[in-house]
LONU-142546 format. One line per 8 residues: for each residue y, z, x of N, C-alpha, C. Coordinates in steps of 0.02 Angstrom, whole numbers. Each point is the difference from the previous one (the first is absolute). Layout:
BEGIN
Y:Z:X:Y:Z:X:Y:Z:X | ... .
This chain:
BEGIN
5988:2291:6761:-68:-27:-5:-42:48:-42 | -20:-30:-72:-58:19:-10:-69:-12:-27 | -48:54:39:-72:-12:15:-23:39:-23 | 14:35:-58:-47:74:-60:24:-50:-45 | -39:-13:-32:-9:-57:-77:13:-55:22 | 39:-36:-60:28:-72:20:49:-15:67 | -59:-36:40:46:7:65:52:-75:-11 | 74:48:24:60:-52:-6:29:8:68 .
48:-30:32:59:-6:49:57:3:-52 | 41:49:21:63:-26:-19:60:-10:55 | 59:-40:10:35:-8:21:73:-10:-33 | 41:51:18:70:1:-19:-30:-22:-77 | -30:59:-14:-9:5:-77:-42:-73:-38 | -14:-38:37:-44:-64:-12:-79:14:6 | -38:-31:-52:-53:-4:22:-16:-51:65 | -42:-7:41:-22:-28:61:-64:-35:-36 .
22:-72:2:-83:-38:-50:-23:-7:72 | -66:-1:10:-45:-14:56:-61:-50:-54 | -8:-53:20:-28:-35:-21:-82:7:11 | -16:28:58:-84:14:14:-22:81:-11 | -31:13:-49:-48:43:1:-22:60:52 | -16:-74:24:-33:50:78:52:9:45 | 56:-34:11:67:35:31:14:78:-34 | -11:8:-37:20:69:-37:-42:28:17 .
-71:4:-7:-41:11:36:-11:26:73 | 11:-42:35:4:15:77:68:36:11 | 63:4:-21:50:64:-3:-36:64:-19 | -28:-13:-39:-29:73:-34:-31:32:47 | -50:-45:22:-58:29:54:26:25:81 | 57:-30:36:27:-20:48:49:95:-18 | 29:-1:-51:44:60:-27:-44:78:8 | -56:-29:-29:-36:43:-23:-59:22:80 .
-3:-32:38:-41:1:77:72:9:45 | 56:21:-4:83:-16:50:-50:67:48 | -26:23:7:-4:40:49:-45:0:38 | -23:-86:-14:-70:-1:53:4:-84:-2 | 38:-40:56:16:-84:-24:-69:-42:-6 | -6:-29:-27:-47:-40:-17:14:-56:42 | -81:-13:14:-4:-83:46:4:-51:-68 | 14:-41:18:14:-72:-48:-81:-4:-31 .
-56:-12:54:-66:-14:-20:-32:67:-45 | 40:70:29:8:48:-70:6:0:-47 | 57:-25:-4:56:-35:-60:-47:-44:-46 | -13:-61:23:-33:-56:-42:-82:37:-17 | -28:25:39:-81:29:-31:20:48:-58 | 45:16:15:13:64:-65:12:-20:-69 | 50:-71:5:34:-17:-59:-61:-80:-8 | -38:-32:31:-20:-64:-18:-87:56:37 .
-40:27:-51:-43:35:53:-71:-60:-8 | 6:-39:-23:-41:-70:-34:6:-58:17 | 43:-17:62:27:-40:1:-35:-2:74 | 25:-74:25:-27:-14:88:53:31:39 | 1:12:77:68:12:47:39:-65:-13 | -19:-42:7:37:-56:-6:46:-27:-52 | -16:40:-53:22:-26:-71:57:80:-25 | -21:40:27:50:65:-8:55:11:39 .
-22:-30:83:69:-9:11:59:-53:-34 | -17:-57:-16:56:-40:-35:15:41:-45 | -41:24:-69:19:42:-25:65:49:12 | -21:43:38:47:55:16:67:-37:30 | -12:-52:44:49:-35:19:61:-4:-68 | -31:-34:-35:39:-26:-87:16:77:-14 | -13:49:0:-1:69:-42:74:11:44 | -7:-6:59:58:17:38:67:-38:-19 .
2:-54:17:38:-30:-4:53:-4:-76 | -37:-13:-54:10:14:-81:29:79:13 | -30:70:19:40:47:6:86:-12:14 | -29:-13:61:77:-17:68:57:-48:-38 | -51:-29:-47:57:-59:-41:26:29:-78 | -12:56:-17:8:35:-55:61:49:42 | 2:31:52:32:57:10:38:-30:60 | 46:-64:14:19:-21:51:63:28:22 .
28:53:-41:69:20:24:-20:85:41 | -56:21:-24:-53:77:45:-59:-38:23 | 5:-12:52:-77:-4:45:-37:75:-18 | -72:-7:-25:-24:70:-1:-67:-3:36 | -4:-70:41:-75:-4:24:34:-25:73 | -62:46:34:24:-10:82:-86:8:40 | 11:-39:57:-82:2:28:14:69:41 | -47:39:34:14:53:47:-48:-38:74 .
6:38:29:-29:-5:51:-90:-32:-9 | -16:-49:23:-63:-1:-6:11:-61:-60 | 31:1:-12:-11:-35:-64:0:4:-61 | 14:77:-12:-17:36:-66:55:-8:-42 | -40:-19:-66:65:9:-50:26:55:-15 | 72:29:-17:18:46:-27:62:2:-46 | 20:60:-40:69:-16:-55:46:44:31 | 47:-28:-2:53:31:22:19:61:-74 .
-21:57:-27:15:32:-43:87:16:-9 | 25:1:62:58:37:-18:56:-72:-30 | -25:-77:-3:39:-62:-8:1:45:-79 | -36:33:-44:-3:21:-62:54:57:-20 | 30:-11:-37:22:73:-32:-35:49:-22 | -58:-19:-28:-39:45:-21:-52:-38:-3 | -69:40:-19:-44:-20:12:-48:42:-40 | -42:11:-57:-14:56:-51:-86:41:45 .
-19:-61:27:-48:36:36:1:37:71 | 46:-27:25:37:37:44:13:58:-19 | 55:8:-27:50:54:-33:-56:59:-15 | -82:-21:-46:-38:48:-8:-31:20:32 | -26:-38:61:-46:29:60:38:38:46 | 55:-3:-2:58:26:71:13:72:-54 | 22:-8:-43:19:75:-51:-83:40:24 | -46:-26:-35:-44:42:1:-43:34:58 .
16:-50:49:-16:-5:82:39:58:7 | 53:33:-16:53:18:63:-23:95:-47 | -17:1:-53:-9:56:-39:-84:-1:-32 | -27:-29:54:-83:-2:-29:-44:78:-6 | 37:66:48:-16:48:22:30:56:-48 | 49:-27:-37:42:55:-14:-2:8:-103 | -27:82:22:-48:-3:-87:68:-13:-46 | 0:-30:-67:44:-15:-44:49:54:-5 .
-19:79:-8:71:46:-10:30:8:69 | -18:-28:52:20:25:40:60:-50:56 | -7:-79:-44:50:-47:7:75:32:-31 | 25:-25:59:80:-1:13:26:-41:-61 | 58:7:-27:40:-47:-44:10:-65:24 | 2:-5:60:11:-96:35:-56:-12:0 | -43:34:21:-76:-22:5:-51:-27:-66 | 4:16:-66:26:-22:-72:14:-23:-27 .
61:-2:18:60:-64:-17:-32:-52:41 | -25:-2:47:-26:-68:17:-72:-21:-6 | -39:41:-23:-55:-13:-37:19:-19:-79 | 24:34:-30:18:-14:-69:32:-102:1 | 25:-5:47:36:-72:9:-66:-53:9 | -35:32:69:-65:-32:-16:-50:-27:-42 | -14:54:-32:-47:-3:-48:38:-28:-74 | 61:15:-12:24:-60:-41:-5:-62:4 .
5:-13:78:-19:-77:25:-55:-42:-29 | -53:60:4:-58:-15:-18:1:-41:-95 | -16:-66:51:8:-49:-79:-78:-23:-16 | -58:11:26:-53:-25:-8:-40:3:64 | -66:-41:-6:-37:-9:52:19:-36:52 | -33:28:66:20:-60:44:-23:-44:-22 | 53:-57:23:-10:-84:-11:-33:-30:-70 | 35:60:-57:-28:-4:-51:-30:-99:-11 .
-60:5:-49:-1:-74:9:-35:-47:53 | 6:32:49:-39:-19:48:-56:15:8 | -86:-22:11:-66:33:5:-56:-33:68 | 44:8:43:-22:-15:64:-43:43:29 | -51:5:18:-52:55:31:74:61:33 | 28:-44:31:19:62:51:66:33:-45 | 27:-12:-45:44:31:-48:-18:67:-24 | -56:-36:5:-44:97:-62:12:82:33 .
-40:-34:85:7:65:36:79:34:-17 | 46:-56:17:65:11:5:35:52:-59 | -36:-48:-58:19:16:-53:-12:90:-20 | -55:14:19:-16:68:-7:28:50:42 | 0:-28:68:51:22:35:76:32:-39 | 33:-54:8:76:12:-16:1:48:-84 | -62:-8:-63:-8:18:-40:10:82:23 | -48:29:51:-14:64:0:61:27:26 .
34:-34:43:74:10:45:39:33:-55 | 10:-36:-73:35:-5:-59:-11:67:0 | -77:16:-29:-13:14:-56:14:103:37 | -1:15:69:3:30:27:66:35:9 | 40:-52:9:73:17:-21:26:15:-56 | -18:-20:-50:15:36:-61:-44:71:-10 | -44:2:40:-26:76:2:36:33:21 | 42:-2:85:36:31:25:65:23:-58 .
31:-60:-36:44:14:-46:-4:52:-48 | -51:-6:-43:-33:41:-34:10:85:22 | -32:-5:62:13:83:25:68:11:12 | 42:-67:36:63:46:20:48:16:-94 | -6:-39:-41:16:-11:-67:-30:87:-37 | -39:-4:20:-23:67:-41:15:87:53 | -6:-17:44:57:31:62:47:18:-46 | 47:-27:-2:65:4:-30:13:-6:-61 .
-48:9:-56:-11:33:-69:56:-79:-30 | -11:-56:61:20:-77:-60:-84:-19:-50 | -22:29:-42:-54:-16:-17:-11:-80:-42 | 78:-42:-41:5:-23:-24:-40:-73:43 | 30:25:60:-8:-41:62:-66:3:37 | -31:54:5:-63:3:51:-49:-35:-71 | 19:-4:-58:-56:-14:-54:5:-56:2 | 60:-29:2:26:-80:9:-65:-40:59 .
7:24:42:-31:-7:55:-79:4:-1 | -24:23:-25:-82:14:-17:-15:-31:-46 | 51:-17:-70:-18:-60:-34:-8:-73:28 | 46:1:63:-10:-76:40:-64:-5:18 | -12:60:58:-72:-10:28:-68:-5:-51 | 17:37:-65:-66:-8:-41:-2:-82:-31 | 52:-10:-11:-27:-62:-37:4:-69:50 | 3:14:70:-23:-56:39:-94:46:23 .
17:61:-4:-79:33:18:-9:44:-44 | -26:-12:-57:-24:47:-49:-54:72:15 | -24:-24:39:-69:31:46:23:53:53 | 79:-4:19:4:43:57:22:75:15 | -72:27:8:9:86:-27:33:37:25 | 31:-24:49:63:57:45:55:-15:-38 | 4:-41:-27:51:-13:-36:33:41:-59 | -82:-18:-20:-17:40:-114:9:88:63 .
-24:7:57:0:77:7:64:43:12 | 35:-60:23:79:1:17:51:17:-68 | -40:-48:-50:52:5:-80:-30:64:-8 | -59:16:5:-49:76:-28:54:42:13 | 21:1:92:15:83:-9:85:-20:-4 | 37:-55:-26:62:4:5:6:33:-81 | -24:-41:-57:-6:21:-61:-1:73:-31 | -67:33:56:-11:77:9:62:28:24 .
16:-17:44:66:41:34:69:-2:-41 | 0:-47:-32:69:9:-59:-43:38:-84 | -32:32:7:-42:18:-55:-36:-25:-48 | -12:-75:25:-30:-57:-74:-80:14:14 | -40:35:-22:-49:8:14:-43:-49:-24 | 41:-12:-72:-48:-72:-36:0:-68:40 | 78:-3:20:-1:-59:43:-51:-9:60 | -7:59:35:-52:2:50:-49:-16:-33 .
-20:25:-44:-80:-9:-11:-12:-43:-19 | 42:-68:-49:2:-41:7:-11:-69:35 | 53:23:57:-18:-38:55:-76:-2:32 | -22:50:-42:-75:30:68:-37:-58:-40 | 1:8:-81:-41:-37:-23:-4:-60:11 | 102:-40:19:2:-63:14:-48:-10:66 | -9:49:43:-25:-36:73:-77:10:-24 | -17:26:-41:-84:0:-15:-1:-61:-18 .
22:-48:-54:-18:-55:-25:16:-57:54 | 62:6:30:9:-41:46:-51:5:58 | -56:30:10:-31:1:53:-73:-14:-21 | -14:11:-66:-50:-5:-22:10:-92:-16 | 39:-26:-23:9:-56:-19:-13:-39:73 | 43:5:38:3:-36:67:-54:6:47 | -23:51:20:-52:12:31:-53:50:-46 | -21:16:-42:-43:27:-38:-18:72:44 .
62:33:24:-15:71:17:27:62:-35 | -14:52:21:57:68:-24:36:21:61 | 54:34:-35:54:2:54:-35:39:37 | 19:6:88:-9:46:53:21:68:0 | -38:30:24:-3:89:-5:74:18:8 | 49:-27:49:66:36:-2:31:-18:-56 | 0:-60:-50:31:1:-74:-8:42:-47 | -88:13:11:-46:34:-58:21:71:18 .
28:30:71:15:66:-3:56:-14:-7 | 44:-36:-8:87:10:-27:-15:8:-67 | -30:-52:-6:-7:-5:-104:-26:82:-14 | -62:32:43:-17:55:-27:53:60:-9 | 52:-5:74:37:40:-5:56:-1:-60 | 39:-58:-7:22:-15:-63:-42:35:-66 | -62:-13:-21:0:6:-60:3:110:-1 | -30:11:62:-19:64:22:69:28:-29 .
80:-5:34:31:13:-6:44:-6:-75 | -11:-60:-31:9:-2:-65:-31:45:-36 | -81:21:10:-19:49:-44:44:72:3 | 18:16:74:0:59:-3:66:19:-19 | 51:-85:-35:63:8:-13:-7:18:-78 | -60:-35:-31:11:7:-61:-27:84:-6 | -64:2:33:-31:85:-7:46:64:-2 | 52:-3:49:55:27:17:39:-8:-111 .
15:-64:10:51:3:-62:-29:40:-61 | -83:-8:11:-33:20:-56:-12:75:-7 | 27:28:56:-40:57:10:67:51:12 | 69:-24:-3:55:29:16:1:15:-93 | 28:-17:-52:-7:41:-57:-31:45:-13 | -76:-14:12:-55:56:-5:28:64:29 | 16:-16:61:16:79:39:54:39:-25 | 37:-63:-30:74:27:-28:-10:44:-51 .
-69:-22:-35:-23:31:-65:-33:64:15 | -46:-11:34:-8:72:39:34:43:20 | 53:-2:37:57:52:22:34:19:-63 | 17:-55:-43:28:21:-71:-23:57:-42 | -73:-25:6:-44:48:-57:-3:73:49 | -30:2:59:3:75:32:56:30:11 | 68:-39:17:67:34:-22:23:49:-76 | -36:-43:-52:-11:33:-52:-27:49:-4 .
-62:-7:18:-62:52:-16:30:76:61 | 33:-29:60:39:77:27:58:32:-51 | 32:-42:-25:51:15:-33:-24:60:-72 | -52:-38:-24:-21:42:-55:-13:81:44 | -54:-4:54:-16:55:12:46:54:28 | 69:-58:27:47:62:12:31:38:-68 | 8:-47:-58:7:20:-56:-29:67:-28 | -52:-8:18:-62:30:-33:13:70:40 .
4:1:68:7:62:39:67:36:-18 | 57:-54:-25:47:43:5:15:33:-67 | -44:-3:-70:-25:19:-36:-46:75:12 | -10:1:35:-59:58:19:42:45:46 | 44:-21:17:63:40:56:28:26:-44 | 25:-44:-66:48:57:-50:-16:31:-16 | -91:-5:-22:-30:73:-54:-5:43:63 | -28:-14:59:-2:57:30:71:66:11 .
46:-74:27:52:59:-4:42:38:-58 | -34:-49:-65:8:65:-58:-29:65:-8 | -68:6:42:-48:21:3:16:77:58 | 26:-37:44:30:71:72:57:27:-44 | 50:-41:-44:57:41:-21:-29:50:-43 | -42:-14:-43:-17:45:-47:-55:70:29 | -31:-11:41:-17:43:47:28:44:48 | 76:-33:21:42:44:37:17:32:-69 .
15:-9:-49:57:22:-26:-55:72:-55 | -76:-2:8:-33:58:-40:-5:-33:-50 | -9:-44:-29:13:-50:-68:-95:-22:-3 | -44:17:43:-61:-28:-25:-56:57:-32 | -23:-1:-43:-40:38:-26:56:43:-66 | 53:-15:-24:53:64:-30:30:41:47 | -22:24:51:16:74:26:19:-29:103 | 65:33:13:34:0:43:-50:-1:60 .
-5:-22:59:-41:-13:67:25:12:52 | -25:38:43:18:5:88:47:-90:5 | 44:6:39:17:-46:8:-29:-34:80 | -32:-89:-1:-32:-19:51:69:-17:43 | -65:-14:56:59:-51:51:13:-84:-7 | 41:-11:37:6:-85:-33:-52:-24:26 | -29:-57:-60:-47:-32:52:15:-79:-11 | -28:-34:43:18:-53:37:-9:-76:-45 .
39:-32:-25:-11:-48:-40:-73:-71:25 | -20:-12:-45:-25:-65:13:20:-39:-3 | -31:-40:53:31:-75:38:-57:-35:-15 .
């Protein structure tokens, strides 16, 4: 069964034609409420909300029946106690809104790097599921809530992905993943803050900053704001750190040049001293030896070279 985009039945690989509208309809709703049964007079105000009591029950009556006559080899509708309608979920093999509320239900607590490999693997299955809006097509008052609902369920799980993806240095993959959520939510800044520091952390500094700019326009466009103080201090830290990558690059020759040139400039002066060491000690030999002035000299004691 699916109920994210074009909602279909399939059976043993068949499509399931259901001839009423609102039979697809009332599965959806019935699927989508399984954890709280609906009264019949529930049922019909929800889906006919314009209509008399009198005229919504026949209604729903027909909605039922047209189901029950589409899917006659799986019963998936059963009354409960009281009267209440309910779906039997498990008559399904699968079920895409299911599959996403139960994944994300069972790991709603647990931050993205810090999911298990099964735990992943079955979000990643989920959120592939994810083929569209609920009941895409459908614009029933009570669809919308729904709709935003199961939207944020999505859009949340691919967040979780995102962290465990960049966790584990799959970046090809956590980017994969943030491109989904932007272009069903262009606007969503945990998201652009999420690509910020994954980009930063593999060294793309442009890519980050990039992204910063994408979530400025996307936010200014959609809601006519500037991003929130924790983006604007990632972005600051980013560019902060880029400067002090290039300052660093700019400033490592210089020093090199410096040590170069005063390496020199010692070198000469040892030159220079050890020049002044030879005349001197030409200077003691000829003095020991009576050789200064013409005429022979007391002979000195040694004296002590310069250093």
């Amino acid at each position: 069964m699916r109920l994210l985009g074009d909602v279909t039945i399939l059976q043993d690989g068949d499509v399931v034609r259901v001839s009423s509208a609102k039979a697809l309809e009332l599965l959806g709703l019935l699927i989508a409420r399984r954890s709280n049964p609906l009264a019949r007079e529930a049922v019909a105000a929800v889906l006919w909300p314009d209509e008399r009591p009198e005229v919504t029950r026949r209604q729903l009556r027909q909605a039922l029946w047209r189901l029950n006559g589409a899917l006659p080899r799986t019963p998936v509708l059963h009354a409960s106690r009281g009267g209440r309608l309910q779906v039997d979920v498990a008559a399904f093999a699968s079920i895409d809104l299911v599959m996403l509320e139960e994944a994300h239900a069972a790991t709603a607590d647990v931050a993205g790097a810090d999911l298990s490999d099964g735990q992943a693997e079955r979000l990643e299955g989920a959120a592939a599921g994810y083929g569209g809006d609920f009941l895409a097509g459908f614009h029933q008052e009570w669809c919308l809530p729904e709709r935003t609902r199961v939207q944020e369920i999505h859009l949340s799980v691919r967040d979780q992905l995102i962290g465990y993806c960049a966790s584990r240095g799959l970046v090809a993959r956590a980017l994969a993943h943030g491109r989904a959520v932007l272009d069903l939510e262009p606007a969503r800044e945990t998201t652009h803050r999420l690509l910020m520091r994954l980009h930063h952390r593999h060294g793309d500094r442009a890519a980050a900053l990039r992204q910063y700019r994408r979530c400025v326009e996307a936010l200014a466009a959609e809601y006519g704001v500037a991003p929130s103080a924790p983006t604007s201090l990632l972005h600051r830290r980013i560019r902060e750190d880029e400067s002090d990558h290039a300052r660093h690059q700019h400033e490592r020759p210089d020093e090199r040049r410096r040590v170069e040139s005063g390496a020199a400039e010692i070198a000469a002066v040892h030159e220079r001293l050890a020049e002044i060491q030879a005349t001197l000690d030409t200077l003691l030999r000829a003095v020991g030896h009576g050789m200064v002035g013409g005429a022979p000299r007391a002979t000195h004691p040694p004296v002590q070279r310069v250093r």
